[in-house]
C-alpha positions in Angstrom: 0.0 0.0 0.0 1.1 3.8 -1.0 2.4 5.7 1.6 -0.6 8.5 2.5 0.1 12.0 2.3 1.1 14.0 4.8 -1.2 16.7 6.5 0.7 19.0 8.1 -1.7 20.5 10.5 -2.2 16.6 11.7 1.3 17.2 12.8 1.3 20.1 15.0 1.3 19.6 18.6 -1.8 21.3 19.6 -0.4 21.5 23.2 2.6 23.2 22.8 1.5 26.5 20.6 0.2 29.6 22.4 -2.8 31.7 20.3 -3.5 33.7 19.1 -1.1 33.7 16.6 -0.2 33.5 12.9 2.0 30.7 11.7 3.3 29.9 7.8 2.4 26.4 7.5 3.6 25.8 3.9 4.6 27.3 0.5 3.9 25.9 -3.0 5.6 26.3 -5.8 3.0 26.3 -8.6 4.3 25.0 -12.3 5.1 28.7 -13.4 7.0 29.6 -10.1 4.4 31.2 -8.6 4.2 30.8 -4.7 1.3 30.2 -2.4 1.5 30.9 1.0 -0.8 29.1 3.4 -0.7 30.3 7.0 -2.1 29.1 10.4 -4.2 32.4 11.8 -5.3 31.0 15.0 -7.6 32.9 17.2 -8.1 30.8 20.3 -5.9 28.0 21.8 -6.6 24.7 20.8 -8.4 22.1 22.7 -9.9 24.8 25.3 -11.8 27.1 23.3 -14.2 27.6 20.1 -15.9 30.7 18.3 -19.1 29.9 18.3 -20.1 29.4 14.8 -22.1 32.9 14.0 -19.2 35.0 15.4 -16.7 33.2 13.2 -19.5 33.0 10.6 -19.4 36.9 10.6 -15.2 37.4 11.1 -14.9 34.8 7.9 -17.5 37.5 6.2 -15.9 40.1 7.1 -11.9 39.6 7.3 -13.0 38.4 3.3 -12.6 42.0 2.4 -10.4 43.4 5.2 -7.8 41.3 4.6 -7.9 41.6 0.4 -7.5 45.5 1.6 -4.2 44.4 3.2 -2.4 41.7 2.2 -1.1 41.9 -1.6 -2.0 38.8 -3.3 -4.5 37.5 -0.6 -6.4 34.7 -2.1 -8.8 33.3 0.7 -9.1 33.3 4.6 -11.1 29.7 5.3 -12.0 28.5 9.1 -10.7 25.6 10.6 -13.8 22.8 11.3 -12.5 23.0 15.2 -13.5 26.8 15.0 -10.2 28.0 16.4 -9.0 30.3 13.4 -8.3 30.3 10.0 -6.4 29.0 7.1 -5.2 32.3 5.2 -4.0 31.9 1.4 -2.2 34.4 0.0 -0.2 34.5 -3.0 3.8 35.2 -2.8 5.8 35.5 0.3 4.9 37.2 3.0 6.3 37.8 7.1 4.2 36.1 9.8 4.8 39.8 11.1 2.9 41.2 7.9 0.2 38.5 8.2 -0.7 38.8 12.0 -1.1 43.0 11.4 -2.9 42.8 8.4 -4.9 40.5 11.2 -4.8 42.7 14.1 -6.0 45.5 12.3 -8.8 43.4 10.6 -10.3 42.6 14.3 -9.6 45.6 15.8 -11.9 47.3 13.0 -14.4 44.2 13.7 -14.2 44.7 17.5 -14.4 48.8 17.6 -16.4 50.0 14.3 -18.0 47.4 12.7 -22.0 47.5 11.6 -24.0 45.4 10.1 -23.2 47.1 6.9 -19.4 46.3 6.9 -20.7 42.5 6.9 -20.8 41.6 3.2 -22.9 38.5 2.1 -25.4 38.3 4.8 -28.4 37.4 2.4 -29.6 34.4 1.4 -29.0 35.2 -2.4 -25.1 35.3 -1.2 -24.7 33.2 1.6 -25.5 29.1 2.1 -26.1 29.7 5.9 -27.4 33.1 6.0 -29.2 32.8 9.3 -26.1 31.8 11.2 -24.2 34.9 12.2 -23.8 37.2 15.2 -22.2 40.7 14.8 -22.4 40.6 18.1 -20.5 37.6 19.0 -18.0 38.3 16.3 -17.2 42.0 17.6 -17.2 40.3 21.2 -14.4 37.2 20.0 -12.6 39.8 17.8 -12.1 42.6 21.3 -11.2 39.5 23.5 -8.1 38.1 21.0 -7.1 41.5 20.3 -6.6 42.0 23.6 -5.0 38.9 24.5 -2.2 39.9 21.4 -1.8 38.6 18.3 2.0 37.1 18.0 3.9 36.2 15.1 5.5 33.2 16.5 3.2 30.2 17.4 5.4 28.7 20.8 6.9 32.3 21.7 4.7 35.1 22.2 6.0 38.1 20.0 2.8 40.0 19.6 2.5 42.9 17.3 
């Protein structure tokens, strides 16, 4: 029997990283040369706490279009199934330093001055669960994990 591929996420200790953080799990080399980044953004630690799914309903929403406003080449920002953060996508190379601003300044927007009108796709012609978000749970998540610092590092806190 074939070896199976490897998931790197599989791989990760859960218990050792510290959230929230941002992490570069992986770059791949397309058949032009092009790179795709794909980063761990994770929000809450693993194994003792998950967004509820309307609050990370409404961050996915809404960091859709923060994050295209700040990271060059960002191609998608997808939640993990355990609810704890994100996979971010981006194309190119760029600093877990970059990636967890860019972040920061996405939930600190969310937490402080979002309305339901910065929430794109809330309808049920543009969304396949539209009745499952919570701006309030979402600004709520967003204030407590920008308060508890956002680090570039996954084991060693160096928030920025």
């Amino acid at each position: 029997m074939a070896d199976k591929p490897l998931v790197e996420s599989f791989e990760l200790d859960h218990t050792k990283v510290k959230a929230p953080y941002v992490r570069l799990i992986d770059e791949e080399k397309g058949p032009q040369g092009d790179i795709i980044s794909n980063y761990d953004v994770r929000l809450v630690q693993p194994n003792e706490n998950a967004i509820p799914t309307a609050g990370l309903h409404t961050i996915e929403h809404t960091i859709a279009v923060l994050l295209r406003e700040r990271i060059p080449g960002y191609i998608d920002c997808s939640p993990f199934g355990c609810r704890t953060g994100f996979h971010l996508l981006a194309w190119g190379r760029h600093s877990t330093e970059e990636v967890a601003k860019a972040v920061k300044e996405s939930l600190e927007f969310i937490a402080n001055e979002a309305t339901w009108d910065d929430v794109p796709g809330t309808q049920i012609e543009s969304c396949g669960n539209y009745r499952d978000h919570s701006l309030f749970s979402a600004k709520q998540w967003s204030k407590d994990i920008v308060e508890a610092g956002i680090s570039s590092d996954p084991y060693e806190r160096k928030i920025v």
